[in-house]
N, C-alpha and C positions, 0 to 999 in steps of 0.2 A: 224337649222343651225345658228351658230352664229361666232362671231370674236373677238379675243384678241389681236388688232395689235397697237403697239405702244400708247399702256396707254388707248385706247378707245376699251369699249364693243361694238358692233353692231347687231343690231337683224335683221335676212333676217328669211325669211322664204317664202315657196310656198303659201301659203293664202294671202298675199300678194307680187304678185311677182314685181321686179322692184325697190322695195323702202325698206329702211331700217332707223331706227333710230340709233345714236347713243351717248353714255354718255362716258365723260370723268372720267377715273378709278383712282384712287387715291391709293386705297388699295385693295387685293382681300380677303375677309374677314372668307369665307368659301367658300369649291366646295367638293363636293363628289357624287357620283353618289349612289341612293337609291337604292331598290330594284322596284320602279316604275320610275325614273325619276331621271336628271341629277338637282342638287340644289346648285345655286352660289349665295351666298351674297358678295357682292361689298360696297366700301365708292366710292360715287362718288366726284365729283369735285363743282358743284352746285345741285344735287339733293337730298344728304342724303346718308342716304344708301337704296341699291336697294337689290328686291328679284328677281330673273331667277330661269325658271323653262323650263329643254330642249330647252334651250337658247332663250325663250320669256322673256321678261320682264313683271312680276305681279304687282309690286308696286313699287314705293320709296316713301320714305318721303317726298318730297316736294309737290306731287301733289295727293296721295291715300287718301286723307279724300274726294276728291269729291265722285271718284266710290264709296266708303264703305257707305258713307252718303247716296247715292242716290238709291243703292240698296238697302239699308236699310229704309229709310222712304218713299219712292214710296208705298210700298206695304204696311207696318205700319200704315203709315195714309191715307190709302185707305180700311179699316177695320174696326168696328165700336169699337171691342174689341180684339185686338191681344194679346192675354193671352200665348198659347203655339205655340214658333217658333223652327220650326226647319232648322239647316244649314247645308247643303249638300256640301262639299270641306269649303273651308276659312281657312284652316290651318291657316292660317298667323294669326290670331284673330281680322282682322280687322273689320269683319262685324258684330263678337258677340259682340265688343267693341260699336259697333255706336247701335245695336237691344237693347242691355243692358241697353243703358240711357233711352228707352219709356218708359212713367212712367205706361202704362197699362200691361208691359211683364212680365210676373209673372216663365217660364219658358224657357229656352231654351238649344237644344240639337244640338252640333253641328259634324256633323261624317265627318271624313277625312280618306282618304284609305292610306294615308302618312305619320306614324306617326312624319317621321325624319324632314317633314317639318315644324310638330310640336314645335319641339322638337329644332332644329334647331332656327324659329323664336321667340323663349323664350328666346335663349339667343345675337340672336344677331339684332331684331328688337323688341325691349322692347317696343316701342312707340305703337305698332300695338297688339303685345303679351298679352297685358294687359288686354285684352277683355278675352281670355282663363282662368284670376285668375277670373274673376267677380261669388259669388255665384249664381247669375243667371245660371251659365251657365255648363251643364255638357259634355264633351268631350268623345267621343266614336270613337273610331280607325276600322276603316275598312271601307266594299263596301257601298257605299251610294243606291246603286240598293236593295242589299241583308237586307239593313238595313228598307225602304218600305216598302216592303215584307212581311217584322213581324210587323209594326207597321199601322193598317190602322185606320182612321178615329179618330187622335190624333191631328191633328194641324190645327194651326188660318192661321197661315202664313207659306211657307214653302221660304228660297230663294236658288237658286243655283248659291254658288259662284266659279264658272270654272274656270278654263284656259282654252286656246282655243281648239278645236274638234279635238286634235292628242292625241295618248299616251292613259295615264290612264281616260281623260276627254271625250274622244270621243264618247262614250254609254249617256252620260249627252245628246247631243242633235238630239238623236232621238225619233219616238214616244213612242216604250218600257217607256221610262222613264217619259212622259208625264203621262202613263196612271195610272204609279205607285205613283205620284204627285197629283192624281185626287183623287186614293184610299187611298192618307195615310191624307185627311185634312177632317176637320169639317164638317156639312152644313156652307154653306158661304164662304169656304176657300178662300185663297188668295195663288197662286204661282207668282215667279220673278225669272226670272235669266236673268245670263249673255248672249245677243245673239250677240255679234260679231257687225262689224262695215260697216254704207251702202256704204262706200267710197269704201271700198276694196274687202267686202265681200259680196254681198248683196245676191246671192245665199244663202251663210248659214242663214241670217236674214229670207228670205224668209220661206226657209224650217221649223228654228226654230219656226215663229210665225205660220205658217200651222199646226204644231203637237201640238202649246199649241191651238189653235181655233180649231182644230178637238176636244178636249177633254175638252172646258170649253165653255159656254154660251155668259161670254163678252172675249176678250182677244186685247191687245194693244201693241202699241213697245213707247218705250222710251230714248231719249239719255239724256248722259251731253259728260261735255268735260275733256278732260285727257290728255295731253298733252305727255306724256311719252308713251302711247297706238299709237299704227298705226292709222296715219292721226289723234292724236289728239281728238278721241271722239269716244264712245262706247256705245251699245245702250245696252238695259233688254226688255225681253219680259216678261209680265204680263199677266196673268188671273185667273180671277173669279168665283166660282161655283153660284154666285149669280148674276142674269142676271140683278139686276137694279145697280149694282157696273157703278158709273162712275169715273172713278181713273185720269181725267182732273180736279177732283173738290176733293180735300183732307176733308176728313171728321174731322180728329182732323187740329188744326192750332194750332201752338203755335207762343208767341209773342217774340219778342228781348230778354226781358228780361227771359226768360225759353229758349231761342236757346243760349243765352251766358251763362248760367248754365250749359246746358248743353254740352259746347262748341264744339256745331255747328259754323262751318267754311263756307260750303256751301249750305248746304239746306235751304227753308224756303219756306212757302206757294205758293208763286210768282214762284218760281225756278221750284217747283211741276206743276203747273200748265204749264209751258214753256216746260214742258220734253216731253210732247206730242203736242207740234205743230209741226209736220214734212213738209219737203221740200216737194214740186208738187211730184217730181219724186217719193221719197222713200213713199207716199202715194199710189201712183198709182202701184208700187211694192208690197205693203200689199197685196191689192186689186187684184192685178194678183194673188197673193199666195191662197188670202181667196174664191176665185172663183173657186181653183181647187178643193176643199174640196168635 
């Protein structure tokens, strides 16, 4: 559910109930409703332009190089050699924009069951899009589940970049999907996605990091902050088929001068290592999870 009243978007929705954000609308830039999903591009007033997706909010410009950064090199530089990644959703091309600068990614494949989101943020979120021209990277339209299925034992890194667990993203995070994640990477593979936030959701956190530790040896949760996201900050669950992965200690590091090359905004070694110190509480919430197993 969402709002268009008096110049401001607002996002409400049932995963969190009680609280909503809202952005000041300037322009409504595109809205049409796909054959998965309602898709509104906005110029907001201080934050760019924004993407909605069944009236959540994905991204805008002001604040998505964190998410896209940190989903992206968490699991990168916890790899010893990420050669072939593959992207499961990211239409928007923000994640194969940030995978693309590693200078070890030699391939990547990123499937989105949406083409219009596609297609859509080509022409009206260029800053983000530009990851979809990179020769790295090749684009496949359809089920991200279906797409597993035929492909097993091809990838370094695999990430799942979601929207939250209603609509077309909602098979993303159950166990089905884990085990297809398990069977489509390397020996060593590395999985990441998106698992929702412990402020408001900590159930889905729970359950998401239960189904990726049933089916991998190490597995961990990680946040940054997003300011435009509910309550401000959104965590990834990770895991390893290799049980001596410790993803608190990044195996590549790179310095100032290769993060401003590569213009990195907010990751860096330090930042990495910060994403997995978690609160008492949401500790002891893993812990509950990883006990029912």
């Amino acid at each position: 559910m969402n709002a268009m009243k008096s110049g401001w978007f607002s996002e409400m929705s049932d995963l969190w109930p009680g609280i909503a954000l809202s952005l000041k609308v300037e322009e409504v830039l595109h809205s049409e409703r796909s054959q998965f999903q309602e898709i509104l591009v906005v110029k907001t007033k201080t934050h760019g332009r924004a993407l909605m997706l069944d009236g959540a909010i994905q991204c805008t410009e002001k604040d998505e190089f964190s998410y896209h950064e940190m989903i992206s090199y968490l699991p990168l530089c916890s790899h010893p050699k990420p050669k072939d990644i593959l992207i499961v959703g990211g239409g928007d091309g923000g994640v194969a924009r940030e995978v693309a600068k590693h200078p070890d990614v030699e391939r990547i494949t990123l499937v989105d069951i949406d083409d219009r989101v596609i297609e859509v943020c080509k022409q009206y979120l260029p800053r983000l899009s530009l990851g979809l021209n990179n020769p790295k990277v090749t684009v496949s339209v359809g089920d991200g589940f279906e797409f597993l299925r035929n492909h097993r034992g091809e990838f370094d890194v695999i990430i799942t970049d979601s929207s939250d667990p209603v609509g077309p993203a909602e098979h993303l995070f159950k166990q089905p999907y884990y085990e297809l994640l398990k069977a489509a990477l390397k020996p060593d593979g590395i999985v990441a996605s998106q698992a929702g936030t412990v402020w408001e959701s900590m159930q889905q956190v729970q359950s998401t990091f239960q189904h990726c530790k049933t089916m991998f040896p190490v597995a961990t949760y990680a946040v940054t902050a997003v300011p435009t996201y509910p309550t401000g900050q959104i965590g990834f669950v990770l895991g390893s088929l290799n049980s001596q992965t410790n993803f608190a200690e990044p195996m590549r590091i790179f310095n100032d001068e290769d993060l401003d090359q590569m213009e990195i905004r907010y990751y860096n070694d330090k930042i990495h290592r910060t994403a997995f110190v978690l609160p008492r509480f949401v500790e002891k919430s893993l812990q509950v999870a990883q006990s029912t197993n």
